[in-house]
C-alpha positions in Angstrom: -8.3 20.5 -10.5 -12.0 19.5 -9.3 -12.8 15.8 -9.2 -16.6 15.9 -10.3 -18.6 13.3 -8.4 -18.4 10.2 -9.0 -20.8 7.2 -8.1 -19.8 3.6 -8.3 -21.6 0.0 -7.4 -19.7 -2.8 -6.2 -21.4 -6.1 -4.7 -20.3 -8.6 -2.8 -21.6 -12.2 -2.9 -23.9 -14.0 -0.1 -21.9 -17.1 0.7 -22.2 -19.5 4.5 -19.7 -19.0 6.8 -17.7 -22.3 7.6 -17.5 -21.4 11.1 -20.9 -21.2 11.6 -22.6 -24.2 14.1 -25.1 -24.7 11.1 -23.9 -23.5 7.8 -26.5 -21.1 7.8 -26.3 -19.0 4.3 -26.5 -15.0 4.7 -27.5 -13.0 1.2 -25.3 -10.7 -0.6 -24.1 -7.1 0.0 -24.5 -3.8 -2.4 -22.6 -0.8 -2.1 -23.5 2.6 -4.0 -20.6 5.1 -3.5 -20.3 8.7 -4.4 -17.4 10.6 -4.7 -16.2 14.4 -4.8 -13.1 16.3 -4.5 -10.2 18.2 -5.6 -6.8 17.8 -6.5 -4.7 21.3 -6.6 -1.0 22.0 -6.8 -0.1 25.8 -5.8 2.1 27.7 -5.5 4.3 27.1 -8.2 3.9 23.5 -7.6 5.5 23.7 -3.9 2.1 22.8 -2.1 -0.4 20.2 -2.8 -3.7 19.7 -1.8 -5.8 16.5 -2.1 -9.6 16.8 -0.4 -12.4 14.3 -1.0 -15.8 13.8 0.7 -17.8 10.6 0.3 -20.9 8.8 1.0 -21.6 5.0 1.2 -24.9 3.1 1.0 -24.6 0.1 1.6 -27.6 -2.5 2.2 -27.2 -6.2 3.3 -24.3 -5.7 5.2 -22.6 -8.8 5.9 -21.9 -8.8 9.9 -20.0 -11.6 11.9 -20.9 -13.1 15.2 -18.3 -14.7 17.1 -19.0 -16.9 20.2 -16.8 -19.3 22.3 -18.9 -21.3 24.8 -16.8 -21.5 28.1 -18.6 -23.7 29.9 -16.8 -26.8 31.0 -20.5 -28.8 31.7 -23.7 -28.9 30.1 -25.8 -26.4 32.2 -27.0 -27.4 35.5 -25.2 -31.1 35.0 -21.2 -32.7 35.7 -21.7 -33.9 32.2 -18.5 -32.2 29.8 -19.8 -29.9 27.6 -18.8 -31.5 24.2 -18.3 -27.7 22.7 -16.6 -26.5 25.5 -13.8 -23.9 24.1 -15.4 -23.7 20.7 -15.6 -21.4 18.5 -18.3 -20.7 15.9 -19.1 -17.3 14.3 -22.3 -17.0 12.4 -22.8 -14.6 9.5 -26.4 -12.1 8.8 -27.3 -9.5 6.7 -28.0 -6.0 8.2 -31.1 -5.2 7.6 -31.9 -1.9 6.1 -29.2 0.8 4.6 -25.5 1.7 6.4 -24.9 5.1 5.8 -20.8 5.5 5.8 -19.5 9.4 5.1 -16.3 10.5 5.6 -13.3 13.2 4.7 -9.9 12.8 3.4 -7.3 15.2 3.0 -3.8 15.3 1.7 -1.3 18.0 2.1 2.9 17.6 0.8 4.5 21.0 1.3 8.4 22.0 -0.5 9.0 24.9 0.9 12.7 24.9 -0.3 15.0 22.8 -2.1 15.4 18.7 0.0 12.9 19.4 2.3 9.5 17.7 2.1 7.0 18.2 4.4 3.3 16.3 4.4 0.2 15.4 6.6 -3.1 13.5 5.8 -6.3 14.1 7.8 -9.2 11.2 7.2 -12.1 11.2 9.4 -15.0 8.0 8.8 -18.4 8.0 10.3 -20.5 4.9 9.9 -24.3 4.1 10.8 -25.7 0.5 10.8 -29.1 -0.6 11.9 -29.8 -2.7 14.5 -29.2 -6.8 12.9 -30.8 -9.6 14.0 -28.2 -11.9 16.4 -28.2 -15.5 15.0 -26.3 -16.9 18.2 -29.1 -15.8 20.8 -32.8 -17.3 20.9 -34.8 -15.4 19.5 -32.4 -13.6 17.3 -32.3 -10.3 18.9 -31.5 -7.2 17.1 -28.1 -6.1 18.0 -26.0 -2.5 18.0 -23.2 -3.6 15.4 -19.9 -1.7 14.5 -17.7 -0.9 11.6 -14.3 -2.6 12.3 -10.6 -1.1 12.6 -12.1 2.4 11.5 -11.0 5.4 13.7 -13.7 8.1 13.6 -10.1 10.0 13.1 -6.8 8.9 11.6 -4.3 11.6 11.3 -0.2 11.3 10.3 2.5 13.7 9.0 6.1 13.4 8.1 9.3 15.4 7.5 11.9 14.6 5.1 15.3 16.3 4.7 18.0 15.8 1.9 21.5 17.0 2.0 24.1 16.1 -1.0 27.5 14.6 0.4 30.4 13.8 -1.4 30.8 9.9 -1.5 32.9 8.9 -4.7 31.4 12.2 -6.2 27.6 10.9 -5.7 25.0 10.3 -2.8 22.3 11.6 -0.5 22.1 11.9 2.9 18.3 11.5 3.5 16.6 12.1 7.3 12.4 11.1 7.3 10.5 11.0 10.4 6.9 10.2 10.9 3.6 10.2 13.2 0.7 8.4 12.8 -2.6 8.8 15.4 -5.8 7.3 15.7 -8.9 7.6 17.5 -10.0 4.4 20.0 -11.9 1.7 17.5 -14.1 -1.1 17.6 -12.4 -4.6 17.3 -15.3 -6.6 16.6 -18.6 -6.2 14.8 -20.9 -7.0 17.6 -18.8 -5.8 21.0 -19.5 -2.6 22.2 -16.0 -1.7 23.2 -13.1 0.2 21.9 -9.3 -0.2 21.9 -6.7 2.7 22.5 -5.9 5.9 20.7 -2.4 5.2 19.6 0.2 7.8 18.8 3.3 6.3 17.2 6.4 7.7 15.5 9.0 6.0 12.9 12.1 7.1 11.8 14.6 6.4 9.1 18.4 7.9 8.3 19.7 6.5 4.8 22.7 7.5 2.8 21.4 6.5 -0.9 22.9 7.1 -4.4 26.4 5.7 -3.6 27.8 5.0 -6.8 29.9 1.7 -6.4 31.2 1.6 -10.5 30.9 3.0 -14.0 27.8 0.7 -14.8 25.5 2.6 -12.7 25.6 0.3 -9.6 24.3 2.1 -6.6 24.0 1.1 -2.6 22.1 2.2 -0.2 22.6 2.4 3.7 20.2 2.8 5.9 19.3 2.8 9.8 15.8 2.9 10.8 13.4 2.6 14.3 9.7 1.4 14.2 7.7 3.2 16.9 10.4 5.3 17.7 9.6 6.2 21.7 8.1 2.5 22.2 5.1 3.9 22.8 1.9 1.2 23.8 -1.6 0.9 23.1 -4.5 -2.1 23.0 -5.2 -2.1 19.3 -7.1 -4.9 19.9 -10.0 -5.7 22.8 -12.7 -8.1 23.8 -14.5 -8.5 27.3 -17.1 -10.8 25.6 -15.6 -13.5 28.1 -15.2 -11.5 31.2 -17.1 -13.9 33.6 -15.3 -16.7 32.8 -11.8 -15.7 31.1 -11.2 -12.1 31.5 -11.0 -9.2 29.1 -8.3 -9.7 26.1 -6.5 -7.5 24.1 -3.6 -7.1 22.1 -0.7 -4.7 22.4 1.3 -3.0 19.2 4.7 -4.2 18.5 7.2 -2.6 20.7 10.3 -0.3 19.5 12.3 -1.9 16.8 15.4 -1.0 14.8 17.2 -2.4 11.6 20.0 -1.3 9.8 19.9 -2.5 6.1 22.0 -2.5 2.7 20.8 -2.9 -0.9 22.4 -2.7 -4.2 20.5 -1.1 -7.1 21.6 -2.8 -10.2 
């Protein structure tokens, strides 16, 4: 079924960021959004198909700026430096209009009966003009980024279902999953990108074990986060190389859980 297009406005409020060294106050944000897409189901309902294309303008865009002054002495002095390992972080507006576009797609596939396979394909470009630096004299105009958005996110997943005779009732269920992204920015104003990461999850539950006449059912199940421990950065900064080094954060490692639950 076609999704005509759709437009919708949101705003956000101008505010002063509490961090900031002066409580400087940044104006609000308006977002226009349009929309349009299509939602099938084919082949006798065994495939579906989600697409949707958008388009985001978006004008006093609200952009942090994070600084943490690492000098131990006032400049050219042995006198401490009284803000020595603080941190402040300054909001401004964007002058201007971001342009955001992007693509999502959704595909789940039955191709026979307890098996379930899916994918989903979402790809986000993003444009924003050059905004003034608060934390610099002269408030320079600065290259800015959109946050935690791959340029392209793609996952799919398996499931399989087999019946099994446990006191005449339950389901032996088997889902895997694999979720990529592209390398993304961290921070609105640092130039630099974290790691593609690949991961993989996994899950093996027996479910629909009826325990008594009054519908009581449990549910057993073993499952594994990041299945083949597999690391990325999902999180970098250099902005302190000179003095502290480059940062960044690693995903969680491989972890597993076996749990039990009771449906009443």
């Amino acid at each position: 079924m076609p999704r005509p297009l759709r437009r919708r406005s949101c705003d956000r409020a101008g505010d002063a960021n509490d961090r900031s060294s002066n409580f400087a106050a940044f104006g609000p944000e308006k977002v226009n959004a349009y929309e349009i897409g299509a939602k099938t189901d084919l082949f006798d309902r065994r495939v579906r198909l989600n697409v949707a294309g958008y388009i985001m303008d978006r004008t006093g865009t609200q952009i942090d700026f994070d600084h943490v002054d690492t000098n131990q002495f006032l400049p050219g002095t042995a006198i401490p430096n009284p803000n020595y390992n603080l941190h402040t972080e300054d909001t401004a507006n964007a002058p201007g209009t971001s342009k955001i576009k992007g693509v999502e797609v959704d595909l789940t596939v039955r191709p026979v009966t307890g098996v379930t396979l899916g994918g989903s394909y979402a790809y986000t470009d993003a444009n924003i003009p050059l905004t003034p630096n608060p934390q610099l004299a002269g408030n320079p105009l600065t290259q800015v980024f959109v946050v935690f958005t791959p340029k392209n996110a793609l996952s799919g997943y398996a499931e399989f279902e087999v019946p099994v005779n446990v006191t005449d009732s339950g389901v032996l269920r088997f889902h895997i999953d694999a979720n990529y992204s592209d390398p993304m920015y961290s921070f609105q104003a640092e130039n630099v990108l974290t790691d593609s990461g690949l991961t993989v999850n996994a899950n093996v539950a027996l479910a629909g074990i009826q325990l008594n006449s009054l519908g009581q059912e449990l549910k057993l199940s073993l499952w594994s986060r990041n299945l083949f421990n597999e690391a990325h950065v999902y999180r970098r900064s250099n902005a302190n190389n000179a003095v502290l080094g480059a940062y960044g954060n690693l995903n969680p490692p491989r972890t597993f859980g076996l749990e039990a639950s009771v449906k009443f």
